[in-house]
Structure formats: structure tokens, C-alpha cells
MIKENU-66452 format. One record per residue (C-alpha): residue number from 1; x, y, z. Coordinates in nm, 3 decimals. Layout:
> seq  x  y  z
> NUM  X  Y  Z
...
This chain:
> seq  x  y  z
> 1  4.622  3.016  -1.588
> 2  4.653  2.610  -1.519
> 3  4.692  2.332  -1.733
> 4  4.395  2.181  -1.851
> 5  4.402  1.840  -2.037
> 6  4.149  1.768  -2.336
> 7  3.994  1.458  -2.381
> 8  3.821  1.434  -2.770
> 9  3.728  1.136  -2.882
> 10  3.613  1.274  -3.194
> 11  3.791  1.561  -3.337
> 12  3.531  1.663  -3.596
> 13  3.263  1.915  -3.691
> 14  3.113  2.088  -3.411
> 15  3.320  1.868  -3.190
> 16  3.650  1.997  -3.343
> 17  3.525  2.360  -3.389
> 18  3.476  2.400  -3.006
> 19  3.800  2.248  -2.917
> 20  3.983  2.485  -3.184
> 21  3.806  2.837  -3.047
> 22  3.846  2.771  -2.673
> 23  4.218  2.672  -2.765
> 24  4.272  2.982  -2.937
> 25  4.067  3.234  -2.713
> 26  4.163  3.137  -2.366
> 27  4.479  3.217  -2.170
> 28  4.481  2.850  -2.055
> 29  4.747  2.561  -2.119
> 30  4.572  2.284  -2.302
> 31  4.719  1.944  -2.402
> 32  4.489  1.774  -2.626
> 33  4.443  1.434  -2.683
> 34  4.199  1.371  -3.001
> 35  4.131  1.115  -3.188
> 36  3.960  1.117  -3.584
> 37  3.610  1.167  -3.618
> 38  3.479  0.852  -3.745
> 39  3.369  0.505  -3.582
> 40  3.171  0.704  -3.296
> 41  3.033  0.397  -3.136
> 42  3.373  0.238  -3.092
> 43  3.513  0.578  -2.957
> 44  3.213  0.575  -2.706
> 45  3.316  0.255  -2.633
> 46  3.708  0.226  -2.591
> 47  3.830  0.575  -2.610
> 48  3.819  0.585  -2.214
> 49  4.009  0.241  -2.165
> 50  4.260  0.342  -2.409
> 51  4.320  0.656  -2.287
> 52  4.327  0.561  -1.907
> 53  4.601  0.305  -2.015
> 54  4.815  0.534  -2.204
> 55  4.823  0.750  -1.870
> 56  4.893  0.425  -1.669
> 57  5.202  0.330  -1.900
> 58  5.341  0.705  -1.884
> 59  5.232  0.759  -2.239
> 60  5.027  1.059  -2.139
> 61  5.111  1.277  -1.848
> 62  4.880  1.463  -1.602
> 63  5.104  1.555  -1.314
> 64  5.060  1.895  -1.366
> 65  4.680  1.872  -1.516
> 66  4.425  2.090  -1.319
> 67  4.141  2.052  -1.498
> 68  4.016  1.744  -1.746
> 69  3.793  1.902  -2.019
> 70  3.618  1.610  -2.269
> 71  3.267  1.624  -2.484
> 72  3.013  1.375  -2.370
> 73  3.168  1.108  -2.642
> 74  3.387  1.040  -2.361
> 75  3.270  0.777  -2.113
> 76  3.390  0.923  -1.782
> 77  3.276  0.660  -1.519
> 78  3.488  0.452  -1.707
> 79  3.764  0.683  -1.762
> 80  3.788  0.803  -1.420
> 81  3.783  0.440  -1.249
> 82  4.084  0.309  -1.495
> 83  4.285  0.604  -1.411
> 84  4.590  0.585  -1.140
> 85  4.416  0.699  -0.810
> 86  4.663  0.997  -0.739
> 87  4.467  1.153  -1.067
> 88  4.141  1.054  -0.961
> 89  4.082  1.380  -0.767
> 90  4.171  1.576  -1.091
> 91  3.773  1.763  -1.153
> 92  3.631  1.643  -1.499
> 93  3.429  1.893  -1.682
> 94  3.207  1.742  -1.937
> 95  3.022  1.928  -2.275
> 96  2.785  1.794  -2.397
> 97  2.699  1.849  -2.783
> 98  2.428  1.664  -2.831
> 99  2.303  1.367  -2.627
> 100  2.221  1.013  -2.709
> 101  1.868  0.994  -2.562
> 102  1.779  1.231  -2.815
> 103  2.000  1.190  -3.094
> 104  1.797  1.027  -3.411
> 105  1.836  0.673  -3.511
> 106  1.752  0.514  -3.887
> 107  1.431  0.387  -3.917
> 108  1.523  0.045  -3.960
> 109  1.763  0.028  -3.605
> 110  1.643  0.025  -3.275
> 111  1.804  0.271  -3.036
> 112  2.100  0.140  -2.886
> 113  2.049  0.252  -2.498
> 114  2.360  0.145  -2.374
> 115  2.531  0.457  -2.505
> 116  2.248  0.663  -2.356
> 117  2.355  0.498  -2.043
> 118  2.687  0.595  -2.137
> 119  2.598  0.935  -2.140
> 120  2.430  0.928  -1.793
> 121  2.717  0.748  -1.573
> 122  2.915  1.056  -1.780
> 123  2.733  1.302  -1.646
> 124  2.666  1.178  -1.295
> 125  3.079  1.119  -1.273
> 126  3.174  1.447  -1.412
> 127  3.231  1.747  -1.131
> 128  3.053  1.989  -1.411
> 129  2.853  1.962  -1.700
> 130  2.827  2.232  -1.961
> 131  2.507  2.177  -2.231
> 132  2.480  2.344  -2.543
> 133  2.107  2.459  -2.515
> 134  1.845  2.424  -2.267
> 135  1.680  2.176  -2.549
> 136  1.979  1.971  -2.476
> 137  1.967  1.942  -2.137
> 138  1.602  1.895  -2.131
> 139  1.562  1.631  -2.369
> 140  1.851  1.460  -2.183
> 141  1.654  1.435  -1.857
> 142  1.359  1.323  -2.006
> 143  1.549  1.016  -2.135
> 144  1.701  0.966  -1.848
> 145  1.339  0.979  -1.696
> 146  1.189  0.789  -1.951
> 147  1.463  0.487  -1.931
> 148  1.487  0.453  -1.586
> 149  1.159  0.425  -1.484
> 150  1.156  0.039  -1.686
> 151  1.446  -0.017  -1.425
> 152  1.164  0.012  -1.133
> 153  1.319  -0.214  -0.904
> 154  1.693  -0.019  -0.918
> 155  1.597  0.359  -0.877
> 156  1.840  0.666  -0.886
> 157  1.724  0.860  -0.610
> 158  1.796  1.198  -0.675
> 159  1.989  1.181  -0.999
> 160  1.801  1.480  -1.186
> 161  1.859  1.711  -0.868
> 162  2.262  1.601  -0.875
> 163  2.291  1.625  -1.285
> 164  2.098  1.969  -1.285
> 165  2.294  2.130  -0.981
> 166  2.590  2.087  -1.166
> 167  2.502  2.166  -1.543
> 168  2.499  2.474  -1.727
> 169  2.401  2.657  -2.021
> 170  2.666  2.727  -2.210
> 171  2.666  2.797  -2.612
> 172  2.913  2.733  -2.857
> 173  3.123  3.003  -2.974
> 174  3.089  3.152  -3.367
> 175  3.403  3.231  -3.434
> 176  3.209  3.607  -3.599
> 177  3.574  3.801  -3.674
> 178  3.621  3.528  -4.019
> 179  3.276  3.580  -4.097
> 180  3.218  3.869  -4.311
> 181  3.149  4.166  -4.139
> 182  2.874  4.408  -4.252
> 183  2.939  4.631  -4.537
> 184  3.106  4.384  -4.752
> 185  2.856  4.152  -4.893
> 186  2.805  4.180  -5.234
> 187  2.456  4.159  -5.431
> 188  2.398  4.078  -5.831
> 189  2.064  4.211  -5.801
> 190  1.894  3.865  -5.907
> 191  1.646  3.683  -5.755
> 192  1.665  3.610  -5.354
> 193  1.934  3.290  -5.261
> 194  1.843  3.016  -5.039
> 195  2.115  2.866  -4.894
> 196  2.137  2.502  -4.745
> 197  2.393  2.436  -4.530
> 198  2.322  2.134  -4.334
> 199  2.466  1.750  -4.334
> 200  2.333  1.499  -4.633
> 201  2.157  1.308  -4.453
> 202  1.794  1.223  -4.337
> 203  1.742  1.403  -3.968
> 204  1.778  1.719  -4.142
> 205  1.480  1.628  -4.397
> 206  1.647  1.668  -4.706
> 207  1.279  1.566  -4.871
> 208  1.072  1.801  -4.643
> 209  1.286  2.097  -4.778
> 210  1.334  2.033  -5.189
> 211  1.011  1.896  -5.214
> 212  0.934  2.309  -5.130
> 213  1.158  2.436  -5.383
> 214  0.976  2.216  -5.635
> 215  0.676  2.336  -5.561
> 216  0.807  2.735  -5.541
> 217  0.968  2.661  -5.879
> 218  0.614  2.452  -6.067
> 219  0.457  2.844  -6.001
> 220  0.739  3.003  -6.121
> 221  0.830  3.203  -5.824
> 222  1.148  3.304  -5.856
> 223  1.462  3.202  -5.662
> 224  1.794  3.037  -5.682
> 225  1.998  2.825  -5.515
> 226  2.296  2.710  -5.313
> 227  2.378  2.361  -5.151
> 228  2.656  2.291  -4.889
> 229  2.737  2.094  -4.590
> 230  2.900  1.765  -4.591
> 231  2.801  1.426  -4.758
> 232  2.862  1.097  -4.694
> 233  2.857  0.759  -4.890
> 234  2.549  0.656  -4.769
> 235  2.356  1.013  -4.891
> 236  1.957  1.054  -4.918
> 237  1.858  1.027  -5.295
> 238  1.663  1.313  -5.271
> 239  2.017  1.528  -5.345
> 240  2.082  1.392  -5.677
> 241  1.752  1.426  -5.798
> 242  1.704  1.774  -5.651
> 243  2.036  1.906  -5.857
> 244  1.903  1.746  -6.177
> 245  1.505  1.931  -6.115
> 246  1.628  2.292  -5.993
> 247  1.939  2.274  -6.200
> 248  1.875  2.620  -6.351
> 249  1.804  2.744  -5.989
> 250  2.134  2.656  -5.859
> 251  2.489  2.861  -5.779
> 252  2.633  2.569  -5.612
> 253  2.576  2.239  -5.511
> 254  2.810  2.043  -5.300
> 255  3.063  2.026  -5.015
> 256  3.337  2.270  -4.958
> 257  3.616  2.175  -4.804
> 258  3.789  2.523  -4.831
> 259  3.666  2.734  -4.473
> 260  3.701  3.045  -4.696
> 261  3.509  2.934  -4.998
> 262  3.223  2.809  -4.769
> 263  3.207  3.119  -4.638
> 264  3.216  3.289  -4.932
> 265  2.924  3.119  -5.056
> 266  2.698  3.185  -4.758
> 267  2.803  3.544  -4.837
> 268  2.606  3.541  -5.162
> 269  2.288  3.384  -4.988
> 270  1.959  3.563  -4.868
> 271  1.786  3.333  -4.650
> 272  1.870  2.990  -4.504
> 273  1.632  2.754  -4.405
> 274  1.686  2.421  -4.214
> 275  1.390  2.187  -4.182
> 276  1.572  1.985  -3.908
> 277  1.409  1.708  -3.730
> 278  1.697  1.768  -3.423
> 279  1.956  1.976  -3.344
> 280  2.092  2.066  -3.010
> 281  2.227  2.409  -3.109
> 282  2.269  2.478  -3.477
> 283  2.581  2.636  -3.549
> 284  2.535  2.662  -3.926
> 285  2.235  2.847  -3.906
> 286  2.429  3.081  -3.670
> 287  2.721  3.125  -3.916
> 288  2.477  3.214  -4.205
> 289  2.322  3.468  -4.020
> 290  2.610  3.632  -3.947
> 291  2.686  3.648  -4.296
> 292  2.350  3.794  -4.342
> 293  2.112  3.544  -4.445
> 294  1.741  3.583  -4.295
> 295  1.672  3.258  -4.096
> 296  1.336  3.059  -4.147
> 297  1.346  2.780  -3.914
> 298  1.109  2.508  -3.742
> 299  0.922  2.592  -3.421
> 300  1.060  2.304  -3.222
> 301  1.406  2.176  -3.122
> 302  1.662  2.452  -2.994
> 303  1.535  2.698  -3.248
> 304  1.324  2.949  -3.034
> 305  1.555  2.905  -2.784
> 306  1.805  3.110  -3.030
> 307  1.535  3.290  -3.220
> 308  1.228  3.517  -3.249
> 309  0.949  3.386  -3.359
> 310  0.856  3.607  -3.648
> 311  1.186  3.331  -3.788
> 312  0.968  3.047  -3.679
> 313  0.780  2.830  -3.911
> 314  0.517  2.537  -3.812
> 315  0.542  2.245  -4.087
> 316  0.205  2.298  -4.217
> 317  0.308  2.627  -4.335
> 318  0.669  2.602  -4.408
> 319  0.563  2.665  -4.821
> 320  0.365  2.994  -4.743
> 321  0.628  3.177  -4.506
> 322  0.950  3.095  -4.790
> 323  0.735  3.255  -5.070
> 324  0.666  3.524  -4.792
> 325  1.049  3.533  -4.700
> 326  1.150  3.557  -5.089
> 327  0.910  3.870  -5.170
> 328  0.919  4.038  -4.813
> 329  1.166  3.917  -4.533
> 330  1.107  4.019  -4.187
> 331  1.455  4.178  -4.129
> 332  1.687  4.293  -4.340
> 333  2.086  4.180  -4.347
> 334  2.241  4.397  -4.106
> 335  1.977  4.354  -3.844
> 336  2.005  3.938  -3.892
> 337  2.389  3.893  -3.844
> 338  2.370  4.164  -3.514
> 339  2.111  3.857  -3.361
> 340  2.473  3.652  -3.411
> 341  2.690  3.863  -3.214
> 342  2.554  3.745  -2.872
> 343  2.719  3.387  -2.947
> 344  3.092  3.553  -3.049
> 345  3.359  3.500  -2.824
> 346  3.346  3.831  -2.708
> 347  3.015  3.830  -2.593
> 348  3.094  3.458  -2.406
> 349  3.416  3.420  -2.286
> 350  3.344  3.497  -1.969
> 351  3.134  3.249  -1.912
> 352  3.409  3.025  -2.029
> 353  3.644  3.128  -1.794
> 354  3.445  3.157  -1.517
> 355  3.372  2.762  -1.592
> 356  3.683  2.682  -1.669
> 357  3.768  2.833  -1.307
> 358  3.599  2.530  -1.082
């Protein structure tokens, strides 16, 4: 197999997570060149100028690089023009985890659309694009749509056609062997567990979902409770106040930095829930299933992309189908983490390869 070189700007959640399994599951050569996942707007900005000159000093060596592989954090127009022209010709695949078109801002800050530029001079640079859902890809040519038709008297004839002919549909991989396979899950016989295992913070509508559980918990319908996924300084309030009202609801409440404890934890659950207001593919949903947690998941975004819709909630009904998921869920644990397998490595690495393979 060739040498491919890897280009991550930031080497971080999902980010990292897709680096790590194609590293480990492909009979490739990879170099990787990462960088910490913080500061994303100054990686969008100067991780390609930085890079380019470290390969222009020597510091980084692609004589015998077939392929360059980078996430759309990467801005390849840039990249590619600052590199020595005997490695221009070197194909650049690009994946695309999310995209900044549709990518939530805060309220209070207008959407920056030079990096949604970014992304597009990325994509129309690259030699092949790889999206993480259709909803990804869609949503990105809509913005691209939407933005360039206020640039009326500079058209890009034919861009869609170009981007599309060249992009895929191509999941992320759940690494399924680590997560617990069936027949080993173990049940206390109390009430059903809702697990949360989403980031702190507002686009995954923190409010939307504990304002629920206070309601499920003022009728006394029983439940209890488990809170993961990462938090940062700047943390909706909602958290804090939600551990102090369903404290005697709650198994755990907070981040795990141990792989094997997280998992452990999802493990105990019965049903996750994510009232998500984006998300391009929605890995942690995935991983919970496997484990054997019940999904119950918004009607929008890439969710019935991934799922039935007997999963599927609409918002005006979100309270109704938990209490209906607590007392009666539509599938039990085995048949929920099968509807995982299709997104294991075994069920996708050839697609990898065969992209890998341009």
C-alpha cells in the first residue's frame, strides 16, 4: 500500500477519532502531521501556511507521499499554492466533518463567511471529497448557493456539478469491537436510564432536553439519570441547575476522561436522547446504541438519514414519546446496537480503501 500523508489541523474529538481508526484499520503508511484541538479559527487560518513552509524548509518530507489526506479544517487552495510545485501534483483528499455554512454560531456573533469560503476554495481544490452524511453535503451546497448568489456579478459557473462529481458519502467508523458486545450488559432492575452524552454547550439544547426531565419528574414518572460528554469554561447554566433539581435521579453527572469508564457508563443506560439543533453525523448517539441504549432523536438534521422513524421525534412531542420510551420502547437492546453494526469497520472499510485508492 503507498504512503499517504495526514494533514489535521485539529487533532480532537471526532476529528481525532477518525484519524486514530483509519490509522489502525488500514494497511496504508500514514505520516501524520496534527496539531491540538483548540484555537480552530487560527488553525483554519494558518495551519496551511505553516505547514506548506515546513515542507519548503525540509522540515516535513513528501517525496515519497502518494496521497494527502486532511479534514476540511485544512484550507487547501492555500495549502496547495504554497507548496513546492514538484508536490503540487500530489491528489488531496479532503473529509469533511462538518461544514461551516452550517455549523451554528452564538446568538450574539454574526457568521463569519470567510471560513465558509474557506471551506469552498477547499473543496473545489481538493481531487476528492469524502462527507460524513448526505445532510452534510447538502447543507454545504445550499450555502454555497445561498452566498454566492450576493456575489451576482462574479458567478461560479458550474461549481455544484464539479464539487458533487467528486464527493462522496462516506461515514465515520464506530470503532464496535471496544464497545460492549451483546450479552454482557448488566441491569439493577430499577427504573429505565437516560443517558446524555453530548457536548455542554447550547447547539445541543441543553434547556430543550432537562426542561423534559423536569417535567417527567413534577408527575413522578419514574427514571434516572446519567450525564456525560465534555464541558467547557464557558458551559450553559442550565447544567448546574439541572444536577441540583434531578439530583436524586442521577448515576452520574460529568465528563469522563477515562474511554473505558465512559463506556462503561453508557453500558448502564436505556435510552439516549439528543435534542440537537445540528449535527452532521452523530457519533455518540451511534456508540450508545451499540451499547444498547434505544435512541429517541429529532426528525431533522442527519438523524433519519441514520435512523427509522419509529426513533424520530418532532419537538412538539418530544415529552409524550420519552414517557412512551420509559414504559414501552420500540426495540429492545439487542435489536438497537445490531442498527450500529452497519457503521463498524468491518462493514466500511471497503469503502475506505477503495477511496483511499484514487
Amino acid at each position: 500500500m503507498g504512503c499517504i500523508a495526514v494533514f489535521e489541523p485539529y487533532y480532537g474529538g471526532s476529528h481525532r477519532a477518525f484519524i486514530d481508526g483509519i490509522v489502525s484499520n488500514l494497511a496504508h503508511t500514514f505520516h501524520l502531521h496534527t496539531l491540538p484541538a483548540n484555537r480552530w479559527k487560527w488553525r483554519m487560518r494558518l495551519a496551511a501556511p505553516f505547514w506548506a513552509g515546513q515542507v519548503c524548509s525540509g522540515e516535513i518530507a513528501l517525496e515519497e507521499v502518494e496521497i494527502i489526506l486532511c479534514s476540511s479544517f485544512l484550507d487547501v487552495a492555500t495549502f496547495k499554492g504554497m507548496l513546492p510545485s514538484c508536490y503540487q501534483r500530489i491528489p488531496i483528499l479532503t473529509y469533511f466533518h462538518e461544514n461551516q455554512f452550517a455549523y451554528p454560531v452564538q446568538e450574539e456573533e454574526p457568521r463569519d463567511v470567510h471560513f465558509a469560503l474557506t471551506n469552498l476554495t477547499t473543496a473545489l481544490c481538493s481531487n476528492s471529497l469524502a462527507f460524513n452524511s448526505s445532510y452534510n453535503l447538502d447543507s454545504f451546497m445550499k450555502g454555497c448557493r445561498d452566498l454566492l448568489s450576493k456575489s451576482d456579478d462574479m458567478p461560479l459557473a458550474g461549481f455544484e456539478e464539479e464539487i458533487r462529481s467528486k464527493s462522496i458519502i462516506l461515514p465515520p467508523c464506530l470503532q464496535i469491537e471496544e464497545v460492549f458486545p451483546e450479552g454482557e450488559r448488566l441491569r439493577d432492575g430499577g427504573p429505565p436510564v437516560i443517558v446524555w452524552n453530548h457536548r455542554w454547550e447550547y447547539d445541543k439544547d441543553p434547556e430543550f432536553f432537562f426542561n423534559a426531565l423536569y417535567s417527567l419528574q413534577s408527575d413522578g414518572v419514574p427514571f434516572r439519570l446519567i450525564v456525560l460528554g465534555e464541558s467547557f469554561r464557558h458551559r450553559p447554566q442550565i447544567f448546574a441547575e439541572a444536577k441540583k433539581v434531578l439530583a436524586e435521579r442521577i448515576l452520574h453527572f460529568g465528563y469522563t476522561p477515562s474511554r473505558s469508564e465512559y463506556l462503561a457508563w453508557l453500558n448502564r443506560a436505556d435510552i439516549v436522547v439528543s435534542t440537537a439543533r445540528h449535527e452532521f453525523f452523530g457519533l455518540s448517539v451511534l456508540e450508545a446504541v451499540r451499547a444498547g441504549c434505544c435512541p429517541l432523536l429529532p426528525r431533522r438534521l442527519v438523524y433519519p438519514e441514520l435512523f427509522d422513524d419509529v426513533f424520530l421525534y418532532d419537538d412538539c412531542n418530544f415529552d409524550l414519546r420519552l414517557r412512551q420510551f420509559l414504559t414501552c420502547p420500540p426495540a429492545d437492546r439487542h435489536q438497537t446496537s445490531r442498527l450500529a453494526e452497519q457503521y463498524s469497520w468491518p462493514s466500511l472499510r471497503s469503502r475506505y480503501e477503495a477511496w483511499l485508492a484514487l
